[in-house]
mmCIF file as gemmi writes it, N, C-alpha and C atoms, coordinates in Angstrom:
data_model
loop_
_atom_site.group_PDB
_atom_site.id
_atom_site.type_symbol
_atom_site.label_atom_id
_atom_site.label_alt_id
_atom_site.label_comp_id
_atom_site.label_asym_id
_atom_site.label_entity_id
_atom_site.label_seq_id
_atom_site.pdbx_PDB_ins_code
_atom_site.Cartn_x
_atom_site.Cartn_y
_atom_site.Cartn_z
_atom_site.occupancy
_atom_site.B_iso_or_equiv
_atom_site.pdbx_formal_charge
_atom_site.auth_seq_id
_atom_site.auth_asym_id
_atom_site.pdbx_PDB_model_num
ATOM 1 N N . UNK Axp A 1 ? 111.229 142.159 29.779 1 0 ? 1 A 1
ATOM 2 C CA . UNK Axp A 1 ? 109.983 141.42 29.626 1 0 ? 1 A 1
ATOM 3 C C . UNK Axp A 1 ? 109 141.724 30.748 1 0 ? 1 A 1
ATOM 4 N N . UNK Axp A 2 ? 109.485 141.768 31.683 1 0 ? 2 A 1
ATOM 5 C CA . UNK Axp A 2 ? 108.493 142.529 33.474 1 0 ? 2 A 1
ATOM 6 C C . UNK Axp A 2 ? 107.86 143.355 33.098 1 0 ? 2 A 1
ATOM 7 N N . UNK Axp A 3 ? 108.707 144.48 32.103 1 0 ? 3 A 1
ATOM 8 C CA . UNK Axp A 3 ? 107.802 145.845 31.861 1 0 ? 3 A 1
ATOM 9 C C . UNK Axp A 3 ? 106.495 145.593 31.101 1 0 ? 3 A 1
ATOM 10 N N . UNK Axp A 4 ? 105.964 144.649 30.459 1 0 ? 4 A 1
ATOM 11 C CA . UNK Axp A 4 ? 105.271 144.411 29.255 1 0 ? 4 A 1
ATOM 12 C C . UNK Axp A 4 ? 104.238 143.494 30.366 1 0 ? 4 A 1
ATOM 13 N N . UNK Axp A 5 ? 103.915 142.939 31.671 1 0 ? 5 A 1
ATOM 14 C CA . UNK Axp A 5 ? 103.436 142.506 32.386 1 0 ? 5 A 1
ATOM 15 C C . UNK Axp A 5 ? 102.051 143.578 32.876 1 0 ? 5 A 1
ATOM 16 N N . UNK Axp A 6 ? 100.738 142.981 33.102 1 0 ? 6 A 1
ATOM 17 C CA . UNK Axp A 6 ? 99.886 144.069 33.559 1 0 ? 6 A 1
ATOM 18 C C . UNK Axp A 6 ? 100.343 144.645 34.8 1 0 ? 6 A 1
ATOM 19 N N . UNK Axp A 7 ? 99.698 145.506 35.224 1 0 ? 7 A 1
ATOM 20 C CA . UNK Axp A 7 ? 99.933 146.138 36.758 1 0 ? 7 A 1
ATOM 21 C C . UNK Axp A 7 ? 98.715 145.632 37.375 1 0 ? 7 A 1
ATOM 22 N N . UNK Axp A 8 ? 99.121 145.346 39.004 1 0 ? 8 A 1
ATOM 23 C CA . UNK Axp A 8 ? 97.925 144.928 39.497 1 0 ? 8 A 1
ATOM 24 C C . UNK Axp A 8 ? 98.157 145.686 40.926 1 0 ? 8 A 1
ATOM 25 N N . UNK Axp A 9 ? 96.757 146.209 41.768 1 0 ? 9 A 1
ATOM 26 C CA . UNK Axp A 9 ? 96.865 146.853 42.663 1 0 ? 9 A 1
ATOM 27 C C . UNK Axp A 9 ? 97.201 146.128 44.27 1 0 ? 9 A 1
ATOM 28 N N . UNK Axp A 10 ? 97.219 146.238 45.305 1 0 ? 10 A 1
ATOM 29 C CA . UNK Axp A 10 ? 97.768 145.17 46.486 1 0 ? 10 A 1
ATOM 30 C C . UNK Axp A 10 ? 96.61 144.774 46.638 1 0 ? 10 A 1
ATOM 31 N N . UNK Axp A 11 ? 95.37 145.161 46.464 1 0 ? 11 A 1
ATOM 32 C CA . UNK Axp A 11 ? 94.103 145.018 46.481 1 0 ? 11 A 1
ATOM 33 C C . UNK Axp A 11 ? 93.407 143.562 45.612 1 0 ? 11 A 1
ATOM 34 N N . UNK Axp A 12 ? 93.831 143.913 44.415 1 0 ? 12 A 1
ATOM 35 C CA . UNK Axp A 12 ? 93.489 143.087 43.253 1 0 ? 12 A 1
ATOM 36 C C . UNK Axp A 12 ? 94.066 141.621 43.859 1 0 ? 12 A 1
ATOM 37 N N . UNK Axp A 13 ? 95.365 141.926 43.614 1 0 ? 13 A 1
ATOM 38 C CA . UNK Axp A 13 ? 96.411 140.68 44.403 1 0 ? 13 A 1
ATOM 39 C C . UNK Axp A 13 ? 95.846 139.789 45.428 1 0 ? 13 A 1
ATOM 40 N N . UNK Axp A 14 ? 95.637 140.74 46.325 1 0 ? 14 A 1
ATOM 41 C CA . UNK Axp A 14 ? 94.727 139.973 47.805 1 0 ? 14 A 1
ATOM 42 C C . UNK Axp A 14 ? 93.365 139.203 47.287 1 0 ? 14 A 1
ATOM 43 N N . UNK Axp A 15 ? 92.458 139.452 46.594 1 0 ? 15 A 1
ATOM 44 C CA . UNK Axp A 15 ? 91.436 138.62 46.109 1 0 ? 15 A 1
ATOM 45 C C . UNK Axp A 15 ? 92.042 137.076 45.564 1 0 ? 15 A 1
ATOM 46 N N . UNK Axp A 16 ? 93.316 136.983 45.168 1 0 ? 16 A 1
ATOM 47 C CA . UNK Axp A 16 ? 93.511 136.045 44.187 1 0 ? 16 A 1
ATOM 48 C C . UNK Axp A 16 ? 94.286 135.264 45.62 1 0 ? 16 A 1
ATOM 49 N N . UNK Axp A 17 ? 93.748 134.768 46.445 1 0 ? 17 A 1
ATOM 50 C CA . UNK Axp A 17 ? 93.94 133.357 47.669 1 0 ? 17 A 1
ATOM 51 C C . UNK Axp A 17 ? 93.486 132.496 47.595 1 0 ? 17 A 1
ATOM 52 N N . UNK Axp A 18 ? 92.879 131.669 46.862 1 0 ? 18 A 1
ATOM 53 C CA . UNK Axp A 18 ? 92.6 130.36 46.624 1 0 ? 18 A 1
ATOM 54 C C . UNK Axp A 18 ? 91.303 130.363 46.992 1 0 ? 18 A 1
ATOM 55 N N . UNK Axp A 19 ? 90.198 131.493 47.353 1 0 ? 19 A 1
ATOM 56 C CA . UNK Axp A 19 ? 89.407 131.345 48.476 1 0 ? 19 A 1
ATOM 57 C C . UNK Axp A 19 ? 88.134 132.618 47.816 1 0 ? 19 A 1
ATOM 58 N N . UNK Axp A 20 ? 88.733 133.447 47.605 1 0 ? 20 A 1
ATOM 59 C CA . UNK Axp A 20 ? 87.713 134.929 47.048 1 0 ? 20 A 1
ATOM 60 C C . UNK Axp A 20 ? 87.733 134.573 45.664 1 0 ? 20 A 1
ATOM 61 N N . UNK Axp A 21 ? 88.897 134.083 44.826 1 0 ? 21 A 1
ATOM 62 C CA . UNK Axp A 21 ? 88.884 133.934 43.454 1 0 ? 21 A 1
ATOM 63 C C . UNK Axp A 21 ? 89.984 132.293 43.308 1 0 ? 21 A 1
ATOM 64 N N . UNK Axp A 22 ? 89.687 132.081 41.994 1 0 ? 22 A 1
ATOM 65 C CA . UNK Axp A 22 ? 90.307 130.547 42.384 1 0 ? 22 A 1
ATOM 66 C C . UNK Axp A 22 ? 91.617 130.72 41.852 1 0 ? 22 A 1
ATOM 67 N N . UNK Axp A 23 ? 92.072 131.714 41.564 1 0 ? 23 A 1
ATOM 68 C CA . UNK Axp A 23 ? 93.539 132.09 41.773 1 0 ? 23 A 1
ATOM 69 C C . UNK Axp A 23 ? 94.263 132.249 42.619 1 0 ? 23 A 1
ATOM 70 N N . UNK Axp A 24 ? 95.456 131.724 42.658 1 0 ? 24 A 1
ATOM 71 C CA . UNK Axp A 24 ? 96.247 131.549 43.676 1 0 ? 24 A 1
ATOM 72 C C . UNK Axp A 24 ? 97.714 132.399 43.257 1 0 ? 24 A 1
ATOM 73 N N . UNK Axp A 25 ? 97.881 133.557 43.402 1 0 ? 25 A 1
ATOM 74 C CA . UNK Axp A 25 ? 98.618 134.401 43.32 1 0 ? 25 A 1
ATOM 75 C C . UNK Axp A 25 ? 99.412 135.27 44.222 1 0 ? 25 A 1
ATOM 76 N N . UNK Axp A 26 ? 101.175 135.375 44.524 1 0 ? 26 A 1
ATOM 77 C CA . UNK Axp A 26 ? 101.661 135.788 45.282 1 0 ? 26 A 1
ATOM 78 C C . UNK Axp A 26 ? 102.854 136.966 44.524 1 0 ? 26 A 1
ATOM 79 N N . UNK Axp A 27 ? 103.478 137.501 45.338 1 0 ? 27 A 1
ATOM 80 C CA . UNK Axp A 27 ? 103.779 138.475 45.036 1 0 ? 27 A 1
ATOM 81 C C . UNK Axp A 27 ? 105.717 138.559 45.487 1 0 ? 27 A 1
ATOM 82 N N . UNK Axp A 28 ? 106.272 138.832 44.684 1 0 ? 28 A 1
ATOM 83 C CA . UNK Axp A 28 ? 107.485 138.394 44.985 1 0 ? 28 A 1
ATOM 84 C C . UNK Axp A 28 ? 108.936 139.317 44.337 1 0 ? 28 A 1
ATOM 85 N N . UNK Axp A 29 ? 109.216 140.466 45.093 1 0 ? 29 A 1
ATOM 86 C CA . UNK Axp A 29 ? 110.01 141.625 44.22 1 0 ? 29 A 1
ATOM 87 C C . UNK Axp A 29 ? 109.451 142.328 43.927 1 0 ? 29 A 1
ATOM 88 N N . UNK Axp A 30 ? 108.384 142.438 43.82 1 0 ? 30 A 1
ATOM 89 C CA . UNK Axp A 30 ? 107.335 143.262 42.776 1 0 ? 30 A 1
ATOM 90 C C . UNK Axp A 30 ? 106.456 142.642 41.611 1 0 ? 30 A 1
ATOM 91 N N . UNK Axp A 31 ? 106.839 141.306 41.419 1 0 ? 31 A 1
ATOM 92 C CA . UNK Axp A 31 ? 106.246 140.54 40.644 1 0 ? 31 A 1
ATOM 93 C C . UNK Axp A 31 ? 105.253 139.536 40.847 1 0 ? 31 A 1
ATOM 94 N N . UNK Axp A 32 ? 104.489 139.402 40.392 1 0 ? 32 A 1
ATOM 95 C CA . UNK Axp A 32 ? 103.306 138.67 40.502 1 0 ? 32 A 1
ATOM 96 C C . UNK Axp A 32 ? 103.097 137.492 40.332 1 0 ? 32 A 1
ATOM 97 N N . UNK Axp A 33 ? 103.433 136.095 40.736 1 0 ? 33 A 1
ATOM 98 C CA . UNK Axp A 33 ? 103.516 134.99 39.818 1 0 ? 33 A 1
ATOM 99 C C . UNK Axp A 33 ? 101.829 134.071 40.43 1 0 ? 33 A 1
ATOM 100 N N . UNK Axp A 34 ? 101.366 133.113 39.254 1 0 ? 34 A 1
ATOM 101 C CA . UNK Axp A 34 ? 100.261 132.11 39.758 1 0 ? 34 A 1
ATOM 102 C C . UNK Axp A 34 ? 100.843 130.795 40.27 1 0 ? 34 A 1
ATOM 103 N N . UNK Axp A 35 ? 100.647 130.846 40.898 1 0 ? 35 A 1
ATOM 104 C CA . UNK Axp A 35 ? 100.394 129.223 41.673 1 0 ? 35 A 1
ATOM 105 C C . UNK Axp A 35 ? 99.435 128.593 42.021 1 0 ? 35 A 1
ATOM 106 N N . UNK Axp A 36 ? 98.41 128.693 40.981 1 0 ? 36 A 1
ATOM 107 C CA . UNK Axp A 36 ? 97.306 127.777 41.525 1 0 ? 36 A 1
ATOM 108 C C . UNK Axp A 36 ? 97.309 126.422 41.065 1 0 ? 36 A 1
ATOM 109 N N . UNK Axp A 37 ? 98.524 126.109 40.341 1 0 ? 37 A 1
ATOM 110 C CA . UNK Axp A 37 ? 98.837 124.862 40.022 1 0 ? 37 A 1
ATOM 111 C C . UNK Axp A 37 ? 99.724 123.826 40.916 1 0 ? 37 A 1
ATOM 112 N N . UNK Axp A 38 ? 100.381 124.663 41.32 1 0 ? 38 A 1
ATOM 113 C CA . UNK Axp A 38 ? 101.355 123.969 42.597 1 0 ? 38 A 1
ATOM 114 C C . UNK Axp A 38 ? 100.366 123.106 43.421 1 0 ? 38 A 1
ATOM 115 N N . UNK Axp A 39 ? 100.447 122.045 43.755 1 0 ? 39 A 1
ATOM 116 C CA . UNK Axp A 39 ? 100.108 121.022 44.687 1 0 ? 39 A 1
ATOM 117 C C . UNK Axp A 39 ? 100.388 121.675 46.107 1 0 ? 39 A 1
ATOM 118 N N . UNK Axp A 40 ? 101.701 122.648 46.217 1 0 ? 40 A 1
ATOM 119 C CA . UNK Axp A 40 ? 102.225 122.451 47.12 1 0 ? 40 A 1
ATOM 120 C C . UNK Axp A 40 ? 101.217 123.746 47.949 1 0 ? 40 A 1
ATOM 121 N N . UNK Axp A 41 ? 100.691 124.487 47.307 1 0 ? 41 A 1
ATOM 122 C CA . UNK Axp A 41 ? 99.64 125.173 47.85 1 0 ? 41 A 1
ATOM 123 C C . UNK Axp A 41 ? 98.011 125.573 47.516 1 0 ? 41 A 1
ATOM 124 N N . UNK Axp A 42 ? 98.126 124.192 47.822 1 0 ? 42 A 1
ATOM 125 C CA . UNK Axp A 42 ? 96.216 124.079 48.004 1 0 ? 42 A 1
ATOM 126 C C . UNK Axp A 42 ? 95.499 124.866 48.687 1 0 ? 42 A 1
ATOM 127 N N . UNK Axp A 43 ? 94.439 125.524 48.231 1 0 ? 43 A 1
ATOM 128 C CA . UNK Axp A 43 ? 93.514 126.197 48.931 1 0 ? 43 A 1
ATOM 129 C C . UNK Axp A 43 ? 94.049 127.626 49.523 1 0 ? 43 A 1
ATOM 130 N N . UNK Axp A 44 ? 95.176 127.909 48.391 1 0 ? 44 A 1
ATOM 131 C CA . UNK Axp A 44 ? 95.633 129.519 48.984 1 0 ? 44 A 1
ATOM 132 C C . UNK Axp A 44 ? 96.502 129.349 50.232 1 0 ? 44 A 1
ATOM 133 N N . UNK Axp A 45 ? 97.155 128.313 50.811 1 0 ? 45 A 1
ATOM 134 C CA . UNK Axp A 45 ? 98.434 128.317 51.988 1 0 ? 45 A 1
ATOM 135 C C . UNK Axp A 45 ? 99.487 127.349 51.812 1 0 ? 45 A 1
ATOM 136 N N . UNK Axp A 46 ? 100.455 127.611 52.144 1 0 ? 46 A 1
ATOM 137 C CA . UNK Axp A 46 ? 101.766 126.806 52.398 1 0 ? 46 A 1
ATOM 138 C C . UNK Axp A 46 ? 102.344 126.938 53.438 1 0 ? 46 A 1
ATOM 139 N N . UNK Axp A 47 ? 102.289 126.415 53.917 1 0 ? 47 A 1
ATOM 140 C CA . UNK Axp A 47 ? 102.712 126.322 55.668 1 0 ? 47 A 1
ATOM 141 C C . UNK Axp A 47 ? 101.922 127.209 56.299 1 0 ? 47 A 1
ATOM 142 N N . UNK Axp A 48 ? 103.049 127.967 56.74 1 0 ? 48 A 1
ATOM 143 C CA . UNK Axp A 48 ? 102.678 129.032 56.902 1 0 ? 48 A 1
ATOM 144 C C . UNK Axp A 48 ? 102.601 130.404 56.377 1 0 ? 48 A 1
ATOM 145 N N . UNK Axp A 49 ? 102.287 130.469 55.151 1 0 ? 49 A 1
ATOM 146 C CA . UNK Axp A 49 ? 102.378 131.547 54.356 1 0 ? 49 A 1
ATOM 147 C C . UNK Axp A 49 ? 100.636 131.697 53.616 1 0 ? 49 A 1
ATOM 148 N N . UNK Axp A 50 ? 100.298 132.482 53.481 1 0 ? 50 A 1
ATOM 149 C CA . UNK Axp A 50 ? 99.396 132.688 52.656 1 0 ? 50 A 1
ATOM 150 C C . UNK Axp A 50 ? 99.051 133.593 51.162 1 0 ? 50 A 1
ATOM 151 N N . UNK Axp A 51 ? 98.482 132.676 50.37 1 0 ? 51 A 1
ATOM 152 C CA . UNK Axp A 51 ? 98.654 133.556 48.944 1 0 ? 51 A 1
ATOM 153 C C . UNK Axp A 51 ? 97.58 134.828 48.922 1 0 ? 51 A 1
ATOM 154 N N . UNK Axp A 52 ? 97.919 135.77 47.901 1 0 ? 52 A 1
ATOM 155 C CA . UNK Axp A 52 ? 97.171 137.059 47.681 1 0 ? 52 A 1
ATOM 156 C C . UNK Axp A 52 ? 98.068 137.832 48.201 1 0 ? 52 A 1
ATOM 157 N N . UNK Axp A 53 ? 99.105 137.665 48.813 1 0 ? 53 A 1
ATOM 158 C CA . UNK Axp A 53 ? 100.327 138.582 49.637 1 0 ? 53 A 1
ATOM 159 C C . UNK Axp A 53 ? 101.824 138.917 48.68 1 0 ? 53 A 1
ATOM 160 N N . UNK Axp A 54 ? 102.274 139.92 49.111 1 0 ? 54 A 1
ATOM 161 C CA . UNK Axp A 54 ? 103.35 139.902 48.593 1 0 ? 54 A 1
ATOM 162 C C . UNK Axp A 54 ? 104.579 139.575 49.896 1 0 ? 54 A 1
ATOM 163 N N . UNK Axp A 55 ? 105.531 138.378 49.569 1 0 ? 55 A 1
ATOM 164 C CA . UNK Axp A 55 ? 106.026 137.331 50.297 1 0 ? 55 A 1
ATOM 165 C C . UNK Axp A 55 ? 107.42 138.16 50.252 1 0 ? 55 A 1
ATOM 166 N N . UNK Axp A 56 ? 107.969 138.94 49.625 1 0 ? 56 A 1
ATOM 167 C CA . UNK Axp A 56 ? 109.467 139.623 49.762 1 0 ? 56 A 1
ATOM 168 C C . UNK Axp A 56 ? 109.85 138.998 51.243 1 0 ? 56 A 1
ATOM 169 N N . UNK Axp A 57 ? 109.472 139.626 52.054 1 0 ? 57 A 1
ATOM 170 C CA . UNK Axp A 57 ? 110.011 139.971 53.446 1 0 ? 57 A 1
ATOM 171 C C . UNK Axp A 57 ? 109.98 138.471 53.575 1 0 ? 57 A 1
ATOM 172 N N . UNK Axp A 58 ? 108.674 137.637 53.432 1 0 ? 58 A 1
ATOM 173 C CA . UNK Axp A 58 ? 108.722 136.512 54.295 1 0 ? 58 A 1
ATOM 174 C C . UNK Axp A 58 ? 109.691 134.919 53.5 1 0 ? 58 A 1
ATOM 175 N N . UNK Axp A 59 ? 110.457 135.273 52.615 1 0 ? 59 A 1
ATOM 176 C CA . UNK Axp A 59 ? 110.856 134.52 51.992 1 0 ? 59 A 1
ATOM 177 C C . UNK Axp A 59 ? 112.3 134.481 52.743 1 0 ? 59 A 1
ATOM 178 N N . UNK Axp A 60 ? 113.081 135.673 53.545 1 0 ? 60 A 1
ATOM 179 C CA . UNK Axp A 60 ? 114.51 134.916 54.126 1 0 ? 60 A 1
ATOM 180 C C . UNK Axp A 60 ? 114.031 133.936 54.801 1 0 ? 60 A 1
ATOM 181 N N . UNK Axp A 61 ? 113.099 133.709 55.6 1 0 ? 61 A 1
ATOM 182 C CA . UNK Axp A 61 ? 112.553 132.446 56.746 1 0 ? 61 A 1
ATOM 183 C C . UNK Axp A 61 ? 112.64 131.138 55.722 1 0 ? 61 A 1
ATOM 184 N N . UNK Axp A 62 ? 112.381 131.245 54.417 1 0 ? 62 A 1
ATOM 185 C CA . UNK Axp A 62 ? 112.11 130.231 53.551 1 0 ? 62 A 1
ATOM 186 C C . UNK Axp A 62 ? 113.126 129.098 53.28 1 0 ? 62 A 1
ATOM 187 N N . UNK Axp A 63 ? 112.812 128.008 53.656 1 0 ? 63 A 1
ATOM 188 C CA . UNK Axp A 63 ? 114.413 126.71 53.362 1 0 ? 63 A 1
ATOM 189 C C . UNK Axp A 63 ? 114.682 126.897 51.59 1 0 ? 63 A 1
ATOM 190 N N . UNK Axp A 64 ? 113.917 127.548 50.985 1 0 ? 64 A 1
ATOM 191 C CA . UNK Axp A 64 ? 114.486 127.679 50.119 1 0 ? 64 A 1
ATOM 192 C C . UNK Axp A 64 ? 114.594 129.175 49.492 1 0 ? 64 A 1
ATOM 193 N N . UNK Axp A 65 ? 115.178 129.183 48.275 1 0 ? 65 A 1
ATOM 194 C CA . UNK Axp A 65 ? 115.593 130.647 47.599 1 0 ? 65 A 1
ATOM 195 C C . UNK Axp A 65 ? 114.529 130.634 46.661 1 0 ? 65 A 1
ATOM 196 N N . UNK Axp A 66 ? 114.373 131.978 45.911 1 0 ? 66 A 1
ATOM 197 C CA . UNK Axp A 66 ? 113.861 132.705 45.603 1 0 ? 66 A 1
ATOM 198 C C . UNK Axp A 66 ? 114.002 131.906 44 1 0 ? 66 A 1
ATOM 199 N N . UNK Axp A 67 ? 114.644 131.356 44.187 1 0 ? 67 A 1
ATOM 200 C CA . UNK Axp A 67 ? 114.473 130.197 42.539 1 0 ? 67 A 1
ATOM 201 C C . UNK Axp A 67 ? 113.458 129.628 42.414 1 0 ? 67 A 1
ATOM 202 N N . UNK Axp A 68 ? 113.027 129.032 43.181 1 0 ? 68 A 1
ATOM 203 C CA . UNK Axp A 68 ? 111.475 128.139 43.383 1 0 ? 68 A 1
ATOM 204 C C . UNK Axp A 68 ? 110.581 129.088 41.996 1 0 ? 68 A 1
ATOM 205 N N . UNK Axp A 69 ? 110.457 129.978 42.656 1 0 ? 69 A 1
ATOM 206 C CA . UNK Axp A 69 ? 109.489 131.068 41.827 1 0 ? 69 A 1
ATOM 207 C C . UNK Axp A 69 ? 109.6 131.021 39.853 1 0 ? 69 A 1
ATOM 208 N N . UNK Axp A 70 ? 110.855 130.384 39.428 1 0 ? 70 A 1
ATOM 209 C CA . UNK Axp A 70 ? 111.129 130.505 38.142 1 0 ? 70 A 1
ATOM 210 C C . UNK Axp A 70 ? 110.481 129.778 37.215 1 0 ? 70 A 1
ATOM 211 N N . UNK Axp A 71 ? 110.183 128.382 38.297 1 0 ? 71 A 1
ATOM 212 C CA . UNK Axp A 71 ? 108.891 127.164 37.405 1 0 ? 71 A 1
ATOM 213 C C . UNK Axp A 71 ? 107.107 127.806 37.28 1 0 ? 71 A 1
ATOM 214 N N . UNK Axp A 72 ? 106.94 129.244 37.606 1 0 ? 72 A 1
ATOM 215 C CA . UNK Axp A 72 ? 106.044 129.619 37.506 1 0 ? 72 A 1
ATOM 216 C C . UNK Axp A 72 ? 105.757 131.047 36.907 1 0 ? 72 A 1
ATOM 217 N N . UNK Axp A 73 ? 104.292 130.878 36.349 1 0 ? 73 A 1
ATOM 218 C CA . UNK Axp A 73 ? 104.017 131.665 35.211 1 0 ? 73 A 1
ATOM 219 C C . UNK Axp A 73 ? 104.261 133.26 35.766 1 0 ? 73 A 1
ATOM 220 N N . UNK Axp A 74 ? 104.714 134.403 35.547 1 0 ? 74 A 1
ATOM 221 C CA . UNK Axp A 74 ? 104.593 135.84 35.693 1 0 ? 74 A 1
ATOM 222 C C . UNK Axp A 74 ? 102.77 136.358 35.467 1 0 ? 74 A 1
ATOM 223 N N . UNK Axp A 75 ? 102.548 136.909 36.376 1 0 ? 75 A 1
ATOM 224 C CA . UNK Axp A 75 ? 101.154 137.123 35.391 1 0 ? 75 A 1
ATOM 225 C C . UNK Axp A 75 ? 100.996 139.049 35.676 1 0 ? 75 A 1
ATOM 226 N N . UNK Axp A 76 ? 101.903 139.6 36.339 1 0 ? 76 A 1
ATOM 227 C CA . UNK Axp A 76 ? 101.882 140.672 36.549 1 0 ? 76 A 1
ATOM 228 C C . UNK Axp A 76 ? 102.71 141.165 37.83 1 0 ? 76 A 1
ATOM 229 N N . UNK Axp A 77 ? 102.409 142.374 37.998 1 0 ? 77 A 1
ATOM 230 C CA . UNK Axp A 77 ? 103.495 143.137 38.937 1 0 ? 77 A 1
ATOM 231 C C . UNK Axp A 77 ? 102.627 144.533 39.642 1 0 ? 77 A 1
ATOM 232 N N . UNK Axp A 78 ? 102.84 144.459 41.272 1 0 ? 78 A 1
ATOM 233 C CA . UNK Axp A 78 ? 102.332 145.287 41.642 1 0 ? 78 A 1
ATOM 234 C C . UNK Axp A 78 ? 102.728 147.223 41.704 1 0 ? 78 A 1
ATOM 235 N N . UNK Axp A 79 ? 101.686 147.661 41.347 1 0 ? 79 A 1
ATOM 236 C CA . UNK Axp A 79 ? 101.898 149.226 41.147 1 0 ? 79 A 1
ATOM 237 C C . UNK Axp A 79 ? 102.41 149.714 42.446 1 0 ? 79 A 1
């Protein structure tokens, strides 16, 4: 089902921070998910993390796993 997802460039991605576009989009494996619905990140940040990024690396620091990500929509995957 991933394969059938648009491609989006690291570029494209980075616009979508809560802030340049009102999408709130992060990047995770290679996959793209929205969160501009999450409460838990208003205005493009969560703690210390910021959206438009791809979060791989910064997710071992994370109290939680990589499950979080499953209550949210796919909207693409970076080239």
């Amino acid at each position: 089902m991933d394969a059938d997802l648009p491609e989006y460039t690291r570029s494209q991605l980075a616009l979508r921070n809560g802030q340049d576009k009102p999408q709130i989009w992060v990047a995770l494996d290679g996959v793209i998910y929205d969160l501009t619905e999450s409460r838990l990140w208003r205005d493009g940040k969560h703690y210390e993390h910021w959206a438009g990024q791809d979060l791989t690396a910064e997710l071992q620091d994370a109290p939680h796993s990589a499950g979080v990500f499953a209550r949210f929509k796919k909207v693409g995957k970076i080239k």
